[in-house]
Gaussian input, Z-matrix of N, CA and C with variables (Angstrom, degrees):
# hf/3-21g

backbone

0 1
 N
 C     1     B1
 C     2     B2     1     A1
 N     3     B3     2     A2     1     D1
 C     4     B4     3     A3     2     D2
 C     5     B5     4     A4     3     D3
 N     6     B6     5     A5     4     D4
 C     7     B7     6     A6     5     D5
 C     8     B8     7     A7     6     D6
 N     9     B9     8     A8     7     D7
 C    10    B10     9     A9     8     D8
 C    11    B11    10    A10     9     D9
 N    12    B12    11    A11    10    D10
 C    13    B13    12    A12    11    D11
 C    14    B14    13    A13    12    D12
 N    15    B15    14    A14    13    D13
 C    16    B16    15    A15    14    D14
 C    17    B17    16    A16    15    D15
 N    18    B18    17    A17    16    D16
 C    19    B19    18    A18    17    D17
 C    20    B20    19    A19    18    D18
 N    21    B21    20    A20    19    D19
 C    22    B22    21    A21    20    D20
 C    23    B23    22    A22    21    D21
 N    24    B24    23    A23    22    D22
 C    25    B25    24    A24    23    D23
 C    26    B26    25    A25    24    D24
 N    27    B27    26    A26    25    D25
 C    28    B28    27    A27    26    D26
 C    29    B29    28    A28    27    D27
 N    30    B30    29    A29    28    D28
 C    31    B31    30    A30    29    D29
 C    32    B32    31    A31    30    D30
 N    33    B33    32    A32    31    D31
 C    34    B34    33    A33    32    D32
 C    35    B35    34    A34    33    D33
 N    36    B36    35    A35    34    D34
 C    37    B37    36    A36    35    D35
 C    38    B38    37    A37    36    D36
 N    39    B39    38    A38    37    D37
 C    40    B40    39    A39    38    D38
 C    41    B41    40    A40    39    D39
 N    42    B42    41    A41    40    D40
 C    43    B43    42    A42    41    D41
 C    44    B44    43    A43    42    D42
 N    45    B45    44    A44    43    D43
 C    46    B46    45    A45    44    D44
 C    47    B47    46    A46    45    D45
 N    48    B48    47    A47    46    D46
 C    49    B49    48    A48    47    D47
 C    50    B50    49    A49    48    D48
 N    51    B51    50    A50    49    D49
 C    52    B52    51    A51    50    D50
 C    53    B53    52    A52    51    D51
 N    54    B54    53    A53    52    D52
 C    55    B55    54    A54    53    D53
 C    56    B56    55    A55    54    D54
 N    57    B57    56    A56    55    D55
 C    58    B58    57    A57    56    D56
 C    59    B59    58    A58    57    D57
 N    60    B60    59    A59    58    D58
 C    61    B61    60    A60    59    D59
 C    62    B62    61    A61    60    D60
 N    63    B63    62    A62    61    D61
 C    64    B64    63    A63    62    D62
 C    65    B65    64    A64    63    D63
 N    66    B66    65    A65    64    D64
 C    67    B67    66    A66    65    D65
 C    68    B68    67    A67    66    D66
 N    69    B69    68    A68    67    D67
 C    70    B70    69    A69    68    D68
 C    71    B71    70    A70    69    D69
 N    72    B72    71    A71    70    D70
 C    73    B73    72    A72    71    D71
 C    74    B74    73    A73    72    D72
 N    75    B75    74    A74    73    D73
 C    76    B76    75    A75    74    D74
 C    77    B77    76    A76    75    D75
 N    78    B78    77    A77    76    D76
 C    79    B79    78    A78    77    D77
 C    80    B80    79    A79    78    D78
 N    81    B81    80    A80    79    D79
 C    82    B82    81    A81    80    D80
 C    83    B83    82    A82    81    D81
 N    84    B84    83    A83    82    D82
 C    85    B85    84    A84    83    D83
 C    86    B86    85    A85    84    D84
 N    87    B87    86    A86    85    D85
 C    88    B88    87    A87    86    D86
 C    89    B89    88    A88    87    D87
 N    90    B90    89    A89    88    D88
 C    91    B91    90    A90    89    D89
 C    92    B92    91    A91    90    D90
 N    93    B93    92    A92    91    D91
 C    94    B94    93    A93    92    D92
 C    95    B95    94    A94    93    D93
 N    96    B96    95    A95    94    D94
 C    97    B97    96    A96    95    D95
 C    98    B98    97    A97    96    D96
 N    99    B99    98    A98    97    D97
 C   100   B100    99    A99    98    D98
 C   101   B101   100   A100    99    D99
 N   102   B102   101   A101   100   D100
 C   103   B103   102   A102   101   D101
 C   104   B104   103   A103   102   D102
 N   105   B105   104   A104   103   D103
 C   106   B106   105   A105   104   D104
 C   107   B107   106   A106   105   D105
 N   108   B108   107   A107   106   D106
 C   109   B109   108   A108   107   D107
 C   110   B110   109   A109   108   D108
 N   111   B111   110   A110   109   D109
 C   112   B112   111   A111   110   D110
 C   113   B113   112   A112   111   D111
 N   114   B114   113   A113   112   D112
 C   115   B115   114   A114   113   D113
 C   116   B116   115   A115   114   D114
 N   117   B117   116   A116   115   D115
 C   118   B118   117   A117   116   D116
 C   119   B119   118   A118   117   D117
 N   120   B120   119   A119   118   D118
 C   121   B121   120   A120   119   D119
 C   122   B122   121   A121   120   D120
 N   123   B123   122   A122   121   D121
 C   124   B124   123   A123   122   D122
 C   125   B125   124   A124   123   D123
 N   126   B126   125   A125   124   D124
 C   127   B127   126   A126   125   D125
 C   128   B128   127   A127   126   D126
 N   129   B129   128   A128   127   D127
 C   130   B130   129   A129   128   D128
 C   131   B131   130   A130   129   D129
 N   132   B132   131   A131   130   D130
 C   133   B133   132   A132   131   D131
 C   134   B134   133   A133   132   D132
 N   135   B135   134   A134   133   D133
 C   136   B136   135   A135   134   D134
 C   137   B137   136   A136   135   D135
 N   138   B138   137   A137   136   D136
 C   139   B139   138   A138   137   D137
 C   140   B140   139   A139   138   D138
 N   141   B141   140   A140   139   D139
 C   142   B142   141   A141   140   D140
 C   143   B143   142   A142   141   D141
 N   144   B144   143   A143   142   D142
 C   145   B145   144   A144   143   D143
 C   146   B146   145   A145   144   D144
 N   147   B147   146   A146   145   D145
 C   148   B148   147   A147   146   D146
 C   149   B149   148   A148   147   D147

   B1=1.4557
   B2=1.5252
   B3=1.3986
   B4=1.3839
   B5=1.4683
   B6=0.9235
   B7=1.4903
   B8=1.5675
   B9=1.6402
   B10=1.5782
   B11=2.0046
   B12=1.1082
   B13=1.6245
   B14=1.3441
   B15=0.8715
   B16=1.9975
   B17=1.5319
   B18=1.3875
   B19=1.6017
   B20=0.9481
   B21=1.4756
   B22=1.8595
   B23=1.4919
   B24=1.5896
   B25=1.7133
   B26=1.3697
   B27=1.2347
   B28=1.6864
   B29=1.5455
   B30=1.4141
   B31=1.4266
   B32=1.4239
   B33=1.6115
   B34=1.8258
   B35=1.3117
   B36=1.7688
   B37=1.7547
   B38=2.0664
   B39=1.2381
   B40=1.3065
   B41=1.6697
   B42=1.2043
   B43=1.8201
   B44=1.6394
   B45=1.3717
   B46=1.3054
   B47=1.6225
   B48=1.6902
   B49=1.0796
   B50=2.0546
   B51=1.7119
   B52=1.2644
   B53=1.8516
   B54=1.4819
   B55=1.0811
   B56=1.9315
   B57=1.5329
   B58=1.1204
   B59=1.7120
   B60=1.8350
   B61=1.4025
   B62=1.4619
   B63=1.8505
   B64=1.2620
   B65=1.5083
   B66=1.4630
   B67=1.6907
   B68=1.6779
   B69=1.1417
   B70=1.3892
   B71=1.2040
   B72=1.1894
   B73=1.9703
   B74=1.5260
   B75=1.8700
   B76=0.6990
   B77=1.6309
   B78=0.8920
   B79=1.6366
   B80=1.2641
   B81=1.8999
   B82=1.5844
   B83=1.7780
   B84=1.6538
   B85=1.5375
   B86=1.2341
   B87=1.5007
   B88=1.2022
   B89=1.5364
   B90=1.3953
   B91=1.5333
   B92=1.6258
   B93=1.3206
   B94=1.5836
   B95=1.2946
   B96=1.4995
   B97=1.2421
   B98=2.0054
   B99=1.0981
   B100=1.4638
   B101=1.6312
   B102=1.1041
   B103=2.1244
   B104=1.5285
   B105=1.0504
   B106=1.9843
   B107=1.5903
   B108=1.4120
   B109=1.5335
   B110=1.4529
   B111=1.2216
   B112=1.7875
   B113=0.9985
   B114=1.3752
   B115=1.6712
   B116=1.3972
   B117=1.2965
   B118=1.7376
   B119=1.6227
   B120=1.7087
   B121=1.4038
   B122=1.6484
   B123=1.1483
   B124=1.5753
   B125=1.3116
   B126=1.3861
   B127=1.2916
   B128=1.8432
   B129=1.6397
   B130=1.1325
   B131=1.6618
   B132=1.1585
   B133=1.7993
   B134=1.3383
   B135=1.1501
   B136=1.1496
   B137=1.5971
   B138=1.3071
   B139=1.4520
   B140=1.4457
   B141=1.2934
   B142=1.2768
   B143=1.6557
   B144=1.4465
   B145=1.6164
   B146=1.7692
   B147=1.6924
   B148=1.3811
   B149=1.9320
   A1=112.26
   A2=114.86
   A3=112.45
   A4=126.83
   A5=137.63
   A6=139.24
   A7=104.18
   A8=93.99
   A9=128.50
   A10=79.09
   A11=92.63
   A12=108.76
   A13=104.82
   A14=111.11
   A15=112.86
   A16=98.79
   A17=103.61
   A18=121.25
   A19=138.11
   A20=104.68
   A21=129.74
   A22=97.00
   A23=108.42
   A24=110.98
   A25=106.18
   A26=120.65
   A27=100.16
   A28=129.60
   A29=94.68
   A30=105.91
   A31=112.66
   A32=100.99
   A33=108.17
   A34=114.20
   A35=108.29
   A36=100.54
   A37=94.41
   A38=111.37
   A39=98.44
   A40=117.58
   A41=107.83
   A42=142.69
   A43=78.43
   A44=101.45
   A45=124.27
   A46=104.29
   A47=130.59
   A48=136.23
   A49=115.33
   A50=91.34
   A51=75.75
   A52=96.71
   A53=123.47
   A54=126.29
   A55=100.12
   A56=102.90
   A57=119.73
   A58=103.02
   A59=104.87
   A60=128.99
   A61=115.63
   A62=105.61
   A63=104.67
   A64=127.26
   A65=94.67
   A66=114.57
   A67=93.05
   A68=118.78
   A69=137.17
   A70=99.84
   A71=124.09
   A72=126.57
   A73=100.97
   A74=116.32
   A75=115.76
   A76=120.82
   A77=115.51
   A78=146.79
   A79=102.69
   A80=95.40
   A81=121.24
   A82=115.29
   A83=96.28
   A84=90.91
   A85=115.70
   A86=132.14
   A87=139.02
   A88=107.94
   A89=106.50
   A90=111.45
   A91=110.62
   A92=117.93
   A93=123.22
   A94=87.65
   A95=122.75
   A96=135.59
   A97=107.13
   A98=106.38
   A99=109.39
   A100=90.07
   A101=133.75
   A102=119.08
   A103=84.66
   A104=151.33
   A105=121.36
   A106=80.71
   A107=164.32
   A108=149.81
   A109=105.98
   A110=126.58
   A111=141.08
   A112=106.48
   A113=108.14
   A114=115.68
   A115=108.47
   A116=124.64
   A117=137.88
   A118=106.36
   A119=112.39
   A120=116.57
   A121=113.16
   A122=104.08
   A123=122.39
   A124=95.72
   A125=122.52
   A126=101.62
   A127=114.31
   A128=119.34
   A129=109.69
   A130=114.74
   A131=118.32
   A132=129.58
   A133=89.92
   A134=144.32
   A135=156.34
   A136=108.16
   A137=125.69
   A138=119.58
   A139=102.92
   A140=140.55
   A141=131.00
   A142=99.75
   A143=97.25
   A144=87.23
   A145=128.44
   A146=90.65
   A147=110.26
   A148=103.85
   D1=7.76
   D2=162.77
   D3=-51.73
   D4=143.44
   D5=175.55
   D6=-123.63
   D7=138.13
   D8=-145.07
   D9=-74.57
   D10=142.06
   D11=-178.06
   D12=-118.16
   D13=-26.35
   D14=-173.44
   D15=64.30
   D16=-148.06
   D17=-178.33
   D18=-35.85
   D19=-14.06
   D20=-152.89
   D21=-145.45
   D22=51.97
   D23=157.45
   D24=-110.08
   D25=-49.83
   D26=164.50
   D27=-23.71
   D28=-59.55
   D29=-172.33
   D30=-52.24
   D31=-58.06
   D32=-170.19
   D33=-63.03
   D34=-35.32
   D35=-165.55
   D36=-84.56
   D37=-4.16
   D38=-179.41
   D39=-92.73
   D40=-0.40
   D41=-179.12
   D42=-77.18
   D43=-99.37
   D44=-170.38
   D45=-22.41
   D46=-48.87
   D47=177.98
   D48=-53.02
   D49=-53.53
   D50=-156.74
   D51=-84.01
   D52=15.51
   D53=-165.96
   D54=-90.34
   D55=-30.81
   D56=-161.49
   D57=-71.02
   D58=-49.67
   D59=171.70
   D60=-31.44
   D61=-52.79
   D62=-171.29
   D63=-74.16
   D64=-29.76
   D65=-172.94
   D66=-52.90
   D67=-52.92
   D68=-176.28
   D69=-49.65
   D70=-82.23
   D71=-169.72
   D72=-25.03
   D73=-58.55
   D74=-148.61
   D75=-82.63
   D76=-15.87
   D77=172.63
   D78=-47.20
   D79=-72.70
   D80=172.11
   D81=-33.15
   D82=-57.47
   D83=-172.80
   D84=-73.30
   D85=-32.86
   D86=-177.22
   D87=-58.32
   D88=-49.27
   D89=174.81
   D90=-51.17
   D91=-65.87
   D92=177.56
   D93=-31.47
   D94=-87.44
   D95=-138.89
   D96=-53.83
   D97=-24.44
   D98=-168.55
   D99=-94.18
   D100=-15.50
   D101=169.36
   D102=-109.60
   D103=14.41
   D104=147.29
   D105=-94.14
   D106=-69.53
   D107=-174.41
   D108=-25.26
   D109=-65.08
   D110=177.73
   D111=-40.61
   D112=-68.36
   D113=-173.72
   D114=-50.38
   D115=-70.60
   D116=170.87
   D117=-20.24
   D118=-44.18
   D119=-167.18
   D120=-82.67
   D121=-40.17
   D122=172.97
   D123=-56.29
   D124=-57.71
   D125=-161.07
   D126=-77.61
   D127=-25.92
   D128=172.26
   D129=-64.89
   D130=-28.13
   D131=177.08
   D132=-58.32
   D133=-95.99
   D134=166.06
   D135=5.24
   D136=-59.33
   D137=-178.10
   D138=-91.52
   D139=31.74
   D140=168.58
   D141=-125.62
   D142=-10.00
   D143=163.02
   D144=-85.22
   D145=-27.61
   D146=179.95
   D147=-56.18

């Protein structure tokens, strides 16, 4: 189901590449970033039970 690109497949599938890359980084960091938030919260929950 590819569709014929001619001259301009480098270009597009390398769009598509580095478009794909970023979605990823950003996923990645958001993910990190949302368990060091958790963690931070757990641990203040944690001393208000103490």
């Amino acid at each position: 189901m590819m569709p014929e690109l001619g001259k301009y497949a480098v270009t597009v599938l390398s769009a598509y590449g580095v478009t794909l890359v970023l979605l990823l980084g950003l996923t990645g960091l958001s993910w990190r970033r949302w368990r060091r938030l958790k963690a931070e919260m757990d641990r203040i929950e944690r001393g208000r039970d103490g």
